[in-house]
C-alpha positions in Angstrom: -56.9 -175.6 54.4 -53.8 -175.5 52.9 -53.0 -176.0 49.1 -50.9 -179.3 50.2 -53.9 -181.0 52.1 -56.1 -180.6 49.1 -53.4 -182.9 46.5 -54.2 -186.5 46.6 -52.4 -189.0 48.1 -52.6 -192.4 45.9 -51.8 -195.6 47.5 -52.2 -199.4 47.6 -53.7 -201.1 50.8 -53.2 -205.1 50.8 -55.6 -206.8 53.3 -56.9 -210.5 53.7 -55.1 -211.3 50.2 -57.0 -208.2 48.1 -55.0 -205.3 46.6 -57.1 -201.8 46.7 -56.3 -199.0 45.5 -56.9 -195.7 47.3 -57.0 -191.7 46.2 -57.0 -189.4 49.7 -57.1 -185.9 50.1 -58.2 -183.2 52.8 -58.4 -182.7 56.4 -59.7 -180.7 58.9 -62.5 -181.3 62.1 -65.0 -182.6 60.1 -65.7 -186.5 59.8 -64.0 -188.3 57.2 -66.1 -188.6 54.1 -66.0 -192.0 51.9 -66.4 -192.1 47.8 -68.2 -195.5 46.6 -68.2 -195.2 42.9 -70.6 -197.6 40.9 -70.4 -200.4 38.5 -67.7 -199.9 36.1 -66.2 -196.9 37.9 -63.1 -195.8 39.3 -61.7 -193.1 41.6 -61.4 -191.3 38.5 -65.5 -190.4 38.6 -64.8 -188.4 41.6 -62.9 -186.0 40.2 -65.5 -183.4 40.7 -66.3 -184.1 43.9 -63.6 -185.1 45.9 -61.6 -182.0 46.1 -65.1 -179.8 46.2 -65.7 -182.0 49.8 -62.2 -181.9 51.2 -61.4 -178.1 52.3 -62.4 -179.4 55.9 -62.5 -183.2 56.0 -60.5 -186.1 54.7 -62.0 -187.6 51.7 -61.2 -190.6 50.8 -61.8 -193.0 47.2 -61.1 -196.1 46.5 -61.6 -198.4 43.7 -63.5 -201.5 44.1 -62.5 -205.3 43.7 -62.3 -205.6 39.9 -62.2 -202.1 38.9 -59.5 -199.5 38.6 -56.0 -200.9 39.9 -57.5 -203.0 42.4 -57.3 -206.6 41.8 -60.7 -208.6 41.6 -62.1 -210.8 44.0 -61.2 -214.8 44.3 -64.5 -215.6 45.0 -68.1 -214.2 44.0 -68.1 -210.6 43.5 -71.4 -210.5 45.2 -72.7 -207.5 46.8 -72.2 -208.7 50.4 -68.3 -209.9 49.7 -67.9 -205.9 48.1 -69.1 -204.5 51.1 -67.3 -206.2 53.5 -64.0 -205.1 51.3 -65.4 -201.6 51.8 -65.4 -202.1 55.5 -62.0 -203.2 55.7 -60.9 -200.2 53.1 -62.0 -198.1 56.1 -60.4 -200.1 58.8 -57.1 -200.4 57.3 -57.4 -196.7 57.1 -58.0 -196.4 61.0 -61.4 -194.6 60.2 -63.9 -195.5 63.0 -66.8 -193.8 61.5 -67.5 -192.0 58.2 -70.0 -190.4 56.4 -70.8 -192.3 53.2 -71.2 -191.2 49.3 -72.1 -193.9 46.9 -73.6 -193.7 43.7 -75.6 -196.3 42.0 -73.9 -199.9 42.7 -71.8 -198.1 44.9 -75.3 -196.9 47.0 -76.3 -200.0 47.2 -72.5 -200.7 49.1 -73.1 -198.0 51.4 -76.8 -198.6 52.1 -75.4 -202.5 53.2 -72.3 -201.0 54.9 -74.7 -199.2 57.3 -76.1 -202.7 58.0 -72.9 -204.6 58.6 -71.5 -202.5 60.6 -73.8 -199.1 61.2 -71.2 -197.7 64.4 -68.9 -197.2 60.8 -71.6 -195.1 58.9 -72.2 -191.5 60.7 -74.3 -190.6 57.5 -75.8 -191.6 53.9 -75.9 -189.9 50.7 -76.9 -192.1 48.4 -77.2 -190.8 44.3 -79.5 -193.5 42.4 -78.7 -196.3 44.4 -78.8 -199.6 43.7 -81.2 -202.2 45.5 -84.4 -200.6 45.4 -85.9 -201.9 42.7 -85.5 -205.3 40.3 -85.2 -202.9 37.1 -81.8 -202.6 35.3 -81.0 -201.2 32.1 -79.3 -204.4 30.4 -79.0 -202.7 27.0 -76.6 -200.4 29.3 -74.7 -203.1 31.1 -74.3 -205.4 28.6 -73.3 -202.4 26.2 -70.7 -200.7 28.8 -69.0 -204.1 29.5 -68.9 -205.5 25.7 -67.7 -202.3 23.8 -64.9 -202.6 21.7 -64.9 -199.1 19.8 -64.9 -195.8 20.8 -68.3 -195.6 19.0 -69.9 -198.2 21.1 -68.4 -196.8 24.2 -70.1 -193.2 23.7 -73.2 -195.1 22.4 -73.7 -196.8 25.8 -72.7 -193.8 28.3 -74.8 -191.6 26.3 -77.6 -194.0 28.1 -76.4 -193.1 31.2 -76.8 -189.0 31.4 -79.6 -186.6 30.1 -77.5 -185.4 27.5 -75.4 -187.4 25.6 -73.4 -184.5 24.3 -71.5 -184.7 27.8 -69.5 -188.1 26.6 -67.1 -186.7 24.7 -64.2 -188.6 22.5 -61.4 -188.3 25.5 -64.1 -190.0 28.0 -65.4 -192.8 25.4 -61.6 -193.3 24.7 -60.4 -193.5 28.5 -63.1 -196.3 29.1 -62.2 -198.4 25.6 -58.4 -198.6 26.8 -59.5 -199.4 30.7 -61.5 -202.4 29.1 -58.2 -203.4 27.4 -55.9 -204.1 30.6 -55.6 -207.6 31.1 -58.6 -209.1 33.0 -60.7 -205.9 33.5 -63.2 -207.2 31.2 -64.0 -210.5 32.8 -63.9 -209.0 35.9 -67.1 -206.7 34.9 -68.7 -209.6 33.4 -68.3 -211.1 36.9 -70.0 -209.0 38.9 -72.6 -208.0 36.7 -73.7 -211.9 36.8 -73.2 -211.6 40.3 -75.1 -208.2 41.2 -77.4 -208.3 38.1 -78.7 -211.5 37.3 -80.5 -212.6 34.7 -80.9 -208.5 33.8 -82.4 -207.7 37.2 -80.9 -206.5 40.4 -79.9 -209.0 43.0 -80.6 -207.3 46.5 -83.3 -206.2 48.1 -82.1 -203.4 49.9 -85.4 -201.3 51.0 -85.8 -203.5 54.8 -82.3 -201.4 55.5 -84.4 -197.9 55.1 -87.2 -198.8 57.5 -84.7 -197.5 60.5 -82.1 -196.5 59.9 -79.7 -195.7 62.2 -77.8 -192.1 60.8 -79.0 -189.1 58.6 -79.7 -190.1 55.2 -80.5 -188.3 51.9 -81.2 -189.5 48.0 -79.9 -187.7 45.3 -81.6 -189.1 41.7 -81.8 -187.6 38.3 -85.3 -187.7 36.9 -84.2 -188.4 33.4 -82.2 -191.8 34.9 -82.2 -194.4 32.1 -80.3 -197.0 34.2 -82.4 -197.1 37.4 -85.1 -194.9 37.2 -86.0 -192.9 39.9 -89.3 -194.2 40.6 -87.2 -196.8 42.5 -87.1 -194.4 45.2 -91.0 -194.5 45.2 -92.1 -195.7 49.0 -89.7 -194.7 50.9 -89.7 -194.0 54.8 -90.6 -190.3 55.1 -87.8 -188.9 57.1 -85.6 -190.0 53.8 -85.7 -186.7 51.7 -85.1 -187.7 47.8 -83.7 -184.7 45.6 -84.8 -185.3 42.2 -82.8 -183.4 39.7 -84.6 -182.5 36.5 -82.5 -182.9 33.0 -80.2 -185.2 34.5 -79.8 -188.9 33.9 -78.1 -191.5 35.8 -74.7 -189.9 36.8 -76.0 -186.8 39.5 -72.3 -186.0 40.8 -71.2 -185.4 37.4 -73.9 -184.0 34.7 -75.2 -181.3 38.0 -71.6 -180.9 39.9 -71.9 -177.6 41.4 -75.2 -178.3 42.3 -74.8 -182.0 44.0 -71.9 -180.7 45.8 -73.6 -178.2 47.7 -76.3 -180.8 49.0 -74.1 -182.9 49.9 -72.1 -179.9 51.8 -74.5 -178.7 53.5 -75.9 -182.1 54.5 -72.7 -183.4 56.0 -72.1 -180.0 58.0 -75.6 -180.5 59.5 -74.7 -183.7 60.8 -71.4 -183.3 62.2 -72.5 -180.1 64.3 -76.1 -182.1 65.0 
């Protein structure tokens, strides 16, 4: 793998009147590998994991409808209407099939992804995903969206990892300004009415587990404040669940190194399966 395949490649992709806006890197024989970040996020929390998955594959992120650069959606920004702007990320990108990485609302995407359209999906690793449970932190949602200050910002991430320690100034800073671009703000508030209702979790997502169709893993910490892990209580037995101790809500960041590897290793078993 060269030192040029591993810099990104940032782009805009305009289909069916949405704006998204993509963050590639990698290549090699390995199937492409997709980033779905979580409510809130950006391609900007993959920044420790796309380059540690790209020495032999393409790996590509994207930001969601209402998030990062991309522009929101017209209609409701349900859970269905994000996915299907997930499928078409990958179509416009001439992927036929992909393994799949989404964390939190972003596991909920890729868990309905593999049930839209599961020739797409040639694996899952999904890191606290959504849809398994009613339970979601509102003091976290509600506190993410709303903050003003710096303060408030580092209040509610610290929430959302073991240690709070690990939000410093730059991140709580980054997250104020994003909320300050024109719209971004009412574009959270949007989906969070439209994917967390009345403070609980709008999908059902467990019926999608019973069979599914590719290799799949879970990846949750046992500390997770957000949605807590004994969400992924009852699940089919052939789905392995990784439960990281000291670790909160954000896996792929708080344990790196450690997430990475699984997630390796996991992918390399299924393209030479």
């Amino acid at each position: 793998m060269t030192e040029h395949n591993l810099q990104p490649q940032t782009f805009m992709l305009r289909s069916a009147g949405q704006t998204v806006h993509v963050r590639q890197m990698g290549g090699g024989a390995g199937l492409p590998l997709l980033l779905v970040h979580g409510f809130g996020g950006s391609v900007s929390n993959w920044q420790l994991t796309q380059q540690a998955q790209a020495t032999n594959r393409r790996v590509i992120a994207f930001d969601l409808p209402g998030h990062g650069q991309s522009s929101a959606l017209e209609e409701a920004p349900t859970l269905a209407r994000l996915t299907q702007v997930t499928e078409r990320v990958l179509a416009c990108m001439g992927v036929q099939q992909a393994h799949v990485l989404g964390h939190s609302l972003g596991g909920g995407i890729a868990l309905s992804l593999c049930g839209l359209n599961p020739a797409r999906v040639a694996s899952l690793s999904l890191l606290a995903p959504a849809g398994l449970g009613r339970y979601v932190n509102k003091a976290f949602i509600t506190g993410f969206v709303e903050a003003h200050t710096v303060a408030d910002m580092a209040a509610a991430m610290g929430m959302a990892v073991y240690d709070p320690r690990l939000i410093g100034r730059k991140v709580a800073e980054f997250l104020v300004q994003s909320r300050a671009a024109p719209g971004a703000r009412e574009d959270l508030r949007a989906i969070a009415g439209a994917c967390f209702p009345n403070a609980e979790q709008a999908n059902d997502l467990r019926p999608l587990l019973q069979n599914l169709p590719c290799p799949a893993q879970m990846i949750w910490g046992a500390d997770d404040r957000v949605l807590p892990v004994t969400q992924a209580q009852g699940l089919p037995e052939q789905l392995p669940c990784h439960v990281l101790p000291r670790t909160g809500h954000l896996p792929h960041i708080e344990r790196a190194g450690e997430v990475n590897a699984m997630v390796r290793a996991f992918l390399q078993a299924c393209d030479h399966a």
